[in-house]
N, C-alpha and C positions, 0 to 999 in steps of 0.2 A: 504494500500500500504506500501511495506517494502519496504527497499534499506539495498544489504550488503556492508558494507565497509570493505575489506581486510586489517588487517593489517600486520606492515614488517614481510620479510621470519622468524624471529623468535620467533613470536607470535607463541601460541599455539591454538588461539581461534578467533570466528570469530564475527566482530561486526555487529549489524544491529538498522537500524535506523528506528523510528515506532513515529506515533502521539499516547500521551500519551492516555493510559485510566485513567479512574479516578478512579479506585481500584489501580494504581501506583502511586498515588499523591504524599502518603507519602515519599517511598522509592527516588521517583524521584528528592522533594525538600532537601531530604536529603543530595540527591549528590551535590546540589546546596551548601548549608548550609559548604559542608564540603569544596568544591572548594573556598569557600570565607573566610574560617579560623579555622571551625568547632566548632564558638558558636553558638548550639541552639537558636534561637528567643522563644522570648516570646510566649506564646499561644495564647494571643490577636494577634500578628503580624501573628503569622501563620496562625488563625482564616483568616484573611481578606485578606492573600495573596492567601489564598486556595478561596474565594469565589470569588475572581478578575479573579483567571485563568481562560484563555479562552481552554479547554481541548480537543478543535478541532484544536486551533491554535498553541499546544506546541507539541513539539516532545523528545525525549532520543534519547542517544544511548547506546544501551544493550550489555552485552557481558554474552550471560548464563543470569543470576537471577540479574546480576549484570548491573547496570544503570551506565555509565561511563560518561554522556553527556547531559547535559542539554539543551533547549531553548525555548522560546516562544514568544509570540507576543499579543500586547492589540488591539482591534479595538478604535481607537482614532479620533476625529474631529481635528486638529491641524488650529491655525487661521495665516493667514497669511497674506502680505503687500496685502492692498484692501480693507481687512476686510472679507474675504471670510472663510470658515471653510470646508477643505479638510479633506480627507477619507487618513489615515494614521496608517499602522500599529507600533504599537509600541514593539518593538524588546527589550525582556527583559528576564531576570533570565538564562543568558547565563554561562555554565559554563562546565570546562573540568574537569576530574579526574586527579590529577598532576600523577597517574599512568599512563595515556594513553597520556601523552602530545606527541606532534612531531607526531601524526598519521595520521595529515589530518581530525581530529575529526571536531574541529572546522570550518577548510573549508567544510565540508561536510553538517554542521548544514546552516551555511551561504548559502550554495547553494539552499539547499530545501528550505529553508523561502524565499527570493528571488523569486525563483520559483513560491511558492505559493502563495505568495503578490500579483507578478503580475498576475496570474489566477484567484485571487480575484477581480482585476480593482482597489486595490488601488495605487495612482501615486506617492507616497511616503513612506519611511520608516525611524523611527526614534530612538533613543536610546541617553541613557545616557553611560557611558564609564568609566569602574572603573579604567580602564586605557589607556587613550586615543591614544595611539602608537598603539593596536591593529584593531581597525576598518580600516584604514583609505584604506590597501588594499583589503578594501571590497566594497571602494567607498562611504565610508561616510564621510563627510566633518564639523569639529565644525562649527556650525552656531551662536549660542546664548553662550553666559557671563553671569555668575551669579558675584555677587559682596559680598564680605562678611565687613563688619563694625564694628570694638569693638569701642564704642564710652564712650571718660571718661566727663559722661555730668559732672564732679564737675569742667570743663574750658572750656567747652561746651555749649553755649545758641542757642536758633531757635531765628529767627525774620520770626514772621507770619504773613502770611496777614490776610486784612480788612477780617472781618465776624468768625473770627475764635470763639470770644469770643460767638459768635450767639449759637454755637455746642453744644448739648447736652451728657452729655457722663456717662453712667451706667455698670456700674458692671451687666454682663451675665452669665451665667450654658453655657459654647460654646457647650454640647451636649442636652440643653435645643431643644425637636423637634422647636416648634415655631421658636427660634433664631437663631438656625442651618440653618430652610428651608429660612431664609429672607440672612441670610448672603450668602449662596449659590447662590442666585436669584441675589444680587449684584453682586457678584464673576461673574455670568453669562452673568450680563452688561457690565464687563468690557473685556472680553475675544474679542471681535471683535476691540478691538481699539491697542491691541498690540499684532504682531504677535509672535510664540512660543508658545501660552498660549491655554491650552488646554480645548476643550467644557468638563466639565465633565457628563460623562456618569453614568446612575443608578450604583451603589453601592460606586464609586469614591468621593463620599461626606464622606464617611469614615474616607477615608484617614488623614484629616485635624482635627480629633477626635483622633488619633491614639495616644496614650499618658503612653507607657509601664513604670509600675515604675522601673525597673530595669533598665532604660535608661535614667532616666530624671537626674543623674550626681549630688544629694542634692539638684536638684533644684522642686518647688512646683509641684503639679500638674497644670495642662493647666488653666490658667484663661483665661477670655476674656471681650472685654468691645465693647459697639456698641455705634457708633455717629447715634445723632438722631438731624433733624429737622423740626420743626414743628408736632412731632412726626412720622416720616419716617424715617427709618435707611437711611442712605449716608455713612456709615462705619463699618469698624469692623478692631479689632485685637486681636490675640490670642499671649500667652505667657507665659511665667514663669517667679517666682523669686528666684535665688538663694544668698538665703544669707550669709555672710560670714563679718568676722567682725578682727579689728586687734587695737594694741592701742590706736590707736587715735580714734576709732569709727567705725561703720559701713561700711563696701564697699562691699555691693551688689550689684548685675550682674543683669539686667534684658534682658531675650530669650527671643528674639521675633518671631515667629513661623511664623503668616502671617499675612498681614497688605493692607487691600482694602479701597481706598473712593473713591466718583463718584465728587468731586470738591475738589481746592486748600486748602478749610478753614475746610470741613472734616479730612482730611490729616492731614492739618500741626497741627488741635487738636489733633488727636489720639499722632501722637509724642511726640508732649509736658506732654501729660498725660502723656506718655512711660517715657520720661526722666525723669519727677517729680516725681514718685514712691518713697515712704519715703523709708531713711533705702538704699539707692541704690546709686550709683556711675559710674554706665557704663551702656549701652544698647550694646547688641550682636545681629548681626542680621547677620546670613549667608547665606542668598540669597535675593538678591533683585538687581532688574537693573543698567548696568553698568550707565545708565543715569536716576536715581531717581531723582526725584526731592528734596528727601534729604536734598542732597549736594548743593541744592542753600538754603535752610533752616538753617544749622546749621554755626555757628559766626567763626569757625576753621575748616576745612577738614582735616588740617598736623594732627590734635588729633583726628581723625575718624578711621586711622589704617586699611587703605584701602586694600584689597585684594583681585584680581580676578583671574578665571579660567575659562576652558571651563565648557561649560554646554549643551545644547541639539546639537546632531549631526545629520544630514539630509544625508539621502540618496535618489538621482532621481531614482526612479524603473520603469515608461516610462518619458522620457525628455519631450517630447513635451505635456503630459497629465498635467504635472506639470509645469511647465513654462508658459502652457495658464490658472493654476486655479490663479493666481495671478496676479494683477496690476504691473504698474510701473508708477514711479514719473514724469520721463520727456516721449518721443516720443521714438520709439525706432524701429530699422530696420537694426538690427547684424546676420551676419550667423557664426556660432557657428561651428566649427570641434570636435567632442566630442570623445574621447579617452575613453572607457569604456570596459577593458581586461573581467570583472569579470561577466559583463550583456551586452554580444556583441550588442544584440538587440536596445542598444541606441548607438551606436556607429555610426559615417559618423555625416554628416553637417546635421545641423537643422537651415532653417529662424525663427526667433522671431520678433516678430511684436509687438507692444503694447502701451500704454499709458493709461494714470490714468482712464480708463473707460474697459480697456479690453485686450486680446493679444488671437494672434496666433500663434502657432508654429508647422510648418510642414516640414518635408522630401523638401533638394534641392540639384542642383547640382553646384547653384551657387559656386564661388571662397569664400572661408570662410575668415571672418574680423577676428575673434581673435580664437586662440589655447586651448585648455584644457581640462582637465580629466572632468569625473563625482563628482569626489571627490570637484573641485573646484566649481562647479555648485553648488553642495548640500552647501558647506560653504556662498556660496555667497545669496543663494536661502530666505534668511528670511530678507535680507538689512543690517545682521551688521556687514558684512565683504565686504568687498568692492574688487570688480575685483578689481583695480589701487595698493589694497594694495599686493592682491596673483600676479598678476603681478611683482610688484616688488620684490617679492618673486622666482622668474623665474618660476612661476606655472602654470600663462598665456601668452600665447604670442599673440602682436597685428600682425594678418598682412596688416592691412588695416587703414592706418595715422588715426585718431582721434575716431577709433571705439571704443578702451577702453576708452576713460574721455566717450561719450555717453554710453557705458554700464554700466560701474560704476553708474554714475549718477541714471539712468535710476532705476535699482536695487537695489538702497537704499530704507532706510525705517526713515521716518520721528522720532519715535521713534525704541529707542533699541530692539531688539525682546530679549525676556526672557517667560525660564520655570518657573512658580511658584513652581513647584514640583516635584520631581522625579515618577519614576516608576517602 
């Protein structure tokens, strides 16, 4: 199936929009590549971005021999408040030719994935945002915060709890098979307990190996070190060290890449080994939950050098399909007026029904308790953004006295939802 997109009266040429083949791969990431600055990736990077495509789920848009338009989508599990693991497309490698900007390109790419999402049955769609001002009239809303941390451990101590000293901790190969399959299997345990965090699907163990030296900035190759007890792994972290050095002595940087354990005294070892690293003076770590437990570990937060940003954005691609795969905290029974220009089909009043065991959400004609887009739904949809706050925002409106504190409430999430990783 093609679609032409006309463009203005004084184009000369006509574009059309096609799901990639795979004899276009090359040409097609290229237009990727050049839309986002026109450095080359490494051939490892492009090695694994080429086996991840899903080449039924991406499409171009062509003008003649010429690719002006990129986009695609990952079939993804995303976990959400419950613990439940929904069918999520993941919308990625979006890009326009700055020759064809202002054409409607990008609207046109948006509309067929959209389309085809929901023809697929999945009730959600998700993406990272290389610049977050462009989704959002497409009805995606930030949902999850990443947190980034330069910490100067030379005034910096942890106080760890009882058992930490129990943890066993060894130096690993992280692309050792063995130590790879046991830290993914942990990675696996923890994916239902915070929402954002995604089941990872065959080839996706990659990712977290991906270690170009032309990107690693003077700093090592990937180490890694696995907590063990009783000989059982209960942890892992991957990292680098960069070193660097100045009069008075050493001040090394230690990257920390990703950092998993399944209890408090796994955890708070690996850190402590992090910060201790001879020869070193700071740990960097740019992404990790705005509520890590961290931050009740270490003696100074003002010396942590806190920074955050958005990070995974949600969009409802059917309301009611996605609103009943997820729990909620308190009781709940809101009729929702949903505003959705770009996917009409969710648009008019929706009941939500739900509590910590279950929900439904169906078509009514009741009088609706609060006002708002899709866009706010999706933001609110993972628990770490709170109706009460986009409310206050004039993005919700209540019309029925005390619907929003019980929606709010309702829709939060015990812990932060966070992506561990891009896409």
């Amino acid at each position: 199936m093609t679609t032409d997109l006309r463009a203005p009266a004084d184009s000369r040429a006509l574009t059309e929009i096609r799901v990639l083949a795979e004899a276009e791969w090359d040409t097609w990431y290229g237009t990727l590549e050049t839309a986002f600055g026109g450095v080359a990736e490494s051939a490892e990077e492009r090695e694994l971005w080429h086996a991840l495509t899903e080449h039924d789920r991406s499409i171009g848009v062509w003008e003649g021999d010429a690719c002006v338009g990129t986009a695609g989508a990952f079939s993804f599990r995303l976990s959400v408040p419950g613990g439940a693991l929904v069918d999520a497309a993941g919308v990625t490698m979006v890009g326009v030719a700055a020759t064809h900007r202002r054409r409607g390109i990008l609207t046109s790419m948006m509309r067929r994935q959209l389309d085809d999402i929901r023809a697929g049955g999945e009730p959600l769609a998700v993406l990272t945002a290389s610049e977050p001002v462009i989704y959002g009239r497409f009805g995606y809303g930030a949902a999850t915060s990443q947190m980034k941390a330069d910490i100067d451990t030379s005034r910096v101590s942890l106080s760890v709890p009882p058992g930490t000293d129990d943890v066993r901790l060894r130096y690993v190969d992280p692309a050792d098979v063995r130590v790879h399959e046991a830290c993914e299997a942990l990675y696996a345990r923890r994916v239902a307990g915070r929402p954002g965090m995604l089941a990872r699907q065959p080839g996706w163990e990659r990712l977290g190996l991906l270690d170009p030296p032309g990107e690693r900035g003077g700093a090592s190759p990937l180490q890694g070190v696995v907590a063990e007890r009783a000989g059982e792994p209960v942890g892992y972290a991957r990292f680098a060290v960069k070193p660097d050095w100045e009069w008075q002595g050493p001040k090394g940087a230690v990257h920390v890449r990703d950092l998993e354990a399944l209890d408090p005294a796994a955890y708070a070892a690996l850190w402590r080994f992090l910060f201790d690293i001879d020869l070193t003076s700071s740990v960097l770590a740019r992404n990790r939950p705005v509520d890590d437990p961290l931050l009740q570990l270490v003696s100074d937060v003002r010396r942590c050098d806190l920074a955050v940003r958005d990070s995974l954005h949600v969009r409802l691609v059917e309301v009611g399909a996605a609103l009943e795969a997820r729990t909620y905290q308190a009781p709940l029974d809101v009729v929702f007026e949903v505003d959705d220009a770009f996917c009409p089909w969710n648009a008019g009043r929706w009941r939500l029904t739900g509590d910590a065991k279950g929900a439904s959400c169906a078509r009514t004609e009741d009088a609706a308790d609060l006002a708002l887009s899709v866009r706010e739904l999706g933001a609110a949809y993972l628990g770490g953004v709170s109706l009460s706050s986009l409310a206050g925002a004039g993005r919700v409106r209540e019309l029925r006295r005390g619907a929003l504190a019980e929606a709010s409430v309702a829709f939060g999430s015990d812990v932060a939802p966070w992506l561990p990783h891009g896409f």
